[in-house]
C-alpha positions in Angstrom: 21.8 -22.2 120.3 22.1 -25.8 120.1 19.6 -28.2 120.1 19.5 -30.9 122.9 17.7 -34.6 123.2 17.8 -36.3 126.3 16.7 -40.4 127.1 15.2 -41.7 130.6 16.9 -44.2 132.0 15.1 -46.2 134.4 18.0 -48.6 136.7 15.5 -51.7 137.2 16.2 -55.6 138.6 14.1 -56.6 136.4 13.4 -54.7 133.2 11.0 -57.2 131.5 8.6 -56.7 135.0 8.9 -53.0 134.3 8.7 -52.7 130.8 4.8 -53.9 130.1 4.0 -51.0 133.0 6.0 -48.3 131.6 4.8 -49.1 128.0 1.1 -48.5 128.9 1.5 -45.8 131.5 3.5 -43.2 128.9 1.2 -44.8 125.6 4.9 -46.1 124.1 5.9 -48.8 122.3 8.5 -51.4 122.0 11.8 -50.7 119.7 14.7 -52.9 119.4 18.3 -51.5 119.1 20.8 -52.1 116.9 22.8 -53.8 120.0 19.2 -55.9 120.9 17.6 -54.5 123.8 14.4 -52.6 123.9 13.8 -49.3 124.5 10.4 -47.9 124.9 9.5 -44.9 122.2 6.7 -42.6 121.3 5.3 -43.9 118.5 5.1 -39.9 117.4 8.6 -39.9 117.7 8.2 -36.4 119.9 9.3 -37.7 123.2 11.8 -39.0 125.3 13.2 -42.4 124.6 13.1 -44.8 127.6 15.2 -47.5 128.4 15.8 -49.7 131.6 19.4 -50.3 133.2 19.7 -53.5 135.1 21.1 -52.7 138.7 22.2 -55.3 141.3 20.8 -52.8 144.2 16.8 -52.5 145.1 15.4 -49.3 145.4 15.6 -47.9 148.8 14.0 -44.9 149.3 11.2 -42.2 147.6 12.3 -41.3 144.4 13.9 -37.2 144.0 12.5 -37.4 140.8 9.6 -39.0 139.2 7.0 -38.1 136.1 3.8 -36.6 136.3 2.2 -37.8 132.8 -0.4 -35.9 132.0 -4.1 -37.4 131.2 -7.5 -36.5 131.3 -9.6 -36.8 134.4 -11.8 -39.1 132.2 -8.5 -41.4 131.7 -6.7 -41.2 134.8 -9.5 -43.8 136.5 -8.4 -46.0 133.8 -5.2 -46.1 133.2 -4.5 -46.1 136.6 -6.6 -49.6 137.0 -4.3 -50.9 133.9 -1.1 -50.1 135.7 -2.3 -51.7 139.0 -3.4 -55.0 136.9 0.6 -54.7 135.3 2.1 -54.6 139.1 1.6 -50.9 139.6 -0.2 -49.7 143.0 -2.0 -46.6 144.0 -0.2 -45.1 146.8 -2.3 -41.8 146.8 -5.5 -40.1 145.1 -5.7 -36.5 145.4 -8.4 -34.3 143.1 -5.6 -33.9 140.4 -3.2 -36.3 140.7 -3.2 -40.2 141.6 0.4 -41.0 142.4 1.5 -44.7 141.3 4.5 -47.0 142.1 6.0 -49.6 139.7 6.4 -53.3 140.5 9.9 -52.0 141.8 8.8 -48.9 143.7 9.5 -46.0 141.3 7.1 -43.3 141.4 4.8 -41.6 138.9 1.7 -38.9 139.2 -1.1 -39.4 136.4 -2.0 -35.6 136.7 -5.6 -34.6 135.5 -5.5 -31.4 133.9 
């Protein structure tokens, strides 16, 4: 069996406007690379890398595939306020979930569990 790894790549117009948002909403931190950008890393070093892609082309439509970052129903209240105040906004609460947009539109779920 061999072992795999896998980055997110996030295509972006603006990757600075997207980076503070992503950084607080998965708990990461900033890395530069060897060829000077910044990618976003778990500071445990036990999940995905995540890095940003400038795009000419705005995002269009819903997303077929988004992250539902898990949290405590304690946290989600607050981390969702932190994203809003970083461009995020709340485009639904449900009694497990709050699903978020980026200041570009991309989706995430802050899922209670």
């Amino acid at each position: 069996m061999t072992s795999r790894n896998f980055e997110i790549c996030i295509d972006a117009n603006n990757p600075e406007l997207l980076r503070p948002f992503w950084r607080a909403a998965l708990g990461y931190v900033d890395e530069q690379t060897h060829e000077g950008a910044h990618d976003l890393v778990d500071p445990q070093g036990n999940r995905p890398t995540v890095w940003f892609q400038t795009v000419p082309e705005t995002k269009t439509s819903k997303n077929r595939f988004h992250l539902d970052i898990r949290v405590t129903p304690e946290e989600r209240d607050r981390i969702a306020a932190e994203l809003v105040t970083l461009g995020g906004t709340v485009v639904a609460v449900h009694a497990r979930f709050t699903t978020l947009t980026d200041p570009e539109g991309n989706e995430l779920c802050l899922a209670a569990h």
